[in-house]
N, C-alpha and C positions, 0 to 999 in steps of 0.2 A: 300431250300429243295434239298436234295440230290435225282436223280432220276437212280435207277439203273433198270435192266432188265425187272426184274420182273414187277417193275410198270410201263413199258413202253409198246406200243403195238409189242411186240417184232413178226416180220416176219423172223426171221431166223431159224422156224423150220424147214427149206429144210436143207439134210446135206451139208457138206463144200466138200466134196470130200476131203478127206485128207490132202491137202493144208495150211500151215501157215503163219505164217509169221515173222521175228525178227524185221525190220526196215518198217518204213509207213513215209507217207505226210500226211498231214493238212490243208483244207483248210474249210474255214466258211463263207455264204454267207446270205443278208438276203433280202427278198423281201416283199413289202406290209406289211413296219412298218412303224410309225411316229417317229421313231430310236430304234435305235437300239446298242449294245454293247456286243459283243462275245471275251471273253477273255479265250484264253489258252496257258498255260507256259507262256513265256514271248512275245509272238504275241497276238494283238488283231486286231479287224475288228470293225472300228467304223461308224456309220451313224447317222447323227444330218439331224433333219428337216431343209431344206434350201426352203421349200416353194412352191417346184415341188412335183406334186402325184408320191410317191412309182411305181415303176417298177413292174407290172403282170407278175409272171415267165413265159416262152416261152418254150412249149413241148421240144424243142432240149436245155434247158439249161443245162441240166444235161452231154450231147455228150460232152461238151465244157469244162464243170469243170472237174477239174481232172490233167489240164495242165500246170498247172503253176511249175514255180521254187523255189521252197519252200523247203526247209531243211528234212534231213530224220535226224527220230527223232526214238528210240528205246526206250524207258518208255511213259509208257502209261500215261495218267492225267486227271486231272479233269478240263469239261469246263466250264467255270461260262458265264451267258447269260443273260443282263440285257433287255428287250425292253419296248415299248408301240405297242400295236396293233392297228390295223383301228380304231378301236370302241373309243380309248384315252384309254384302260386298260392297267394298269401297270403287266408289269409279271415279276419275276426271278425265275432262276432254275439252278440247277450245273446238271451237268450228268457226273458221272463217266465213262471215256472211259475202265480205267483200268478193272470194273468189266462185261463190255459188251463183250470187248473181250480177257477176262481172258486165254479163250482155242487159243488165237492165229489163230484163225481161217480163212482163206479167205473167204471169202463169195460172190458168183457167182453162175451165171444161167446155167454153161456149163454140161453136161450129162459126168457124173466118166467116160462112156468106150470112150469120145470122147477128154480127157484129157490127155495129153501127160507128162509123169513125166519125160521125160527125161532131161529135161531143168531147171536152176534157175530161178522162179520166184523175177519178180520185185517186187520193194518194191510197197504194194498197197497205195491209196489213201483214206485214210474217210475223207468224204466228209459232212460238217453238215450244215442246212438249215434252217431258220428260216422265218417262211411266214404268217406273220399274228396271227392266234393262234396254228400255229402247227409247232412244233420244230421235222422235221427228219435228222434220219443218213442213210448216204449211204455209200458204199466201192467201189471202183471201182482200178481195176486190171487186168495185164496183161495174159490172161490163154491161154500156149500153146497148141494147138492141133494136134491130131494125123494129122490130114490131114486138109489142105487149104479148109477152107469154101466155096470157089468159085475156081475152078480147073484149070483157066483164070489166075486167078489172084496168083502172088505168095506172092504180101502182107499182103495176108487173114490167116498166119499160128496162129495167136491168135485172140484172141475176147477181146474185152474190153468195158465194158455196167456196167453202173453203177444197183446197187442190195440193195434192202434197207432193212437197217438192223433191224431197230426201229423207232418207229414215237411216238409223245404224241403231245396230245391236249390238251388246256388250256381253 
């Protein structure tokens, strides 16, 4: 089953603030399955039952992902996601990255007049999660601002918070 936008609980009707993007990361993680199998392009993210209970995500998991060294990729693709959930239920599902974010769009919490365009944006990160019976995407990217969030601090000139794009449940 192909899962595009529309059937998805799509949260990105806040706008993008004009924002794109050509180049992005990849990264896929899954927590509280009895395994699991995330395959896209030629990366996949494997977990087999070894006998330990699944890992409960952890509110700051999200601050942390995003950072890894992983390849910028520029064509969008489709991700096929094989698992078992708590319950022993079998799931699969592809989700087209290509038609989520056909418009290119960044997707971010930051307010248009507090958005500084004068700078190249970094290549963002989607971020996709699989926990249980709910499969979300997130983006997470670097957005410069006009002015330093904390006036102290001169490391505060961007925000970067991960923003979710679509979720489904199974």
């Amino acid at each position: 089953m192909t899962i595009h936008r529309s059937a998805m609980t799509a949260l990105a009707t806040r706008p993008a603030h004009e924002l794109t993007f050509t180049d992005y990361t990849f990264e896929a993680y899954g927590f509280r399955t009895r395994r699991h199998h995330i395959e896209y392009g030629d990366d996949s993210v494997v977990f087999v039952d070894i006998g330990q209970p699944p890992r409960q995500p952890k509110p700051h998991d999200l601050d942390l992902m995003g950072h890894k060294k992983t390849r910028l990729r520029s064509s969008l693709e489709t991700v096929n996601i094989t698992w078992r959930s708590m319950d022993g239920a079998k799931h699969k599902t592809r989700i087209d990255l290509a038609q989520i974010f056909k418009d290119r769009r960044i997707h971010h919490n930051v307010r248009p007049d507090d958005v500084w365009h004068g700078e190249r944006i970094r290549p963002p990160t989607i971020i996709l999660i699989v926990d249980d019976r709910d499969v979300r995407l997130y983006m997470k990217a670097m957005i410069p601002l006009r002015e330093r969030s904390d006036p102290k601090n001169p490391y505060t000139t961007y925000r970067r918070e991960a923003t979710k794009v679509a979720s489904l449940t199974f």
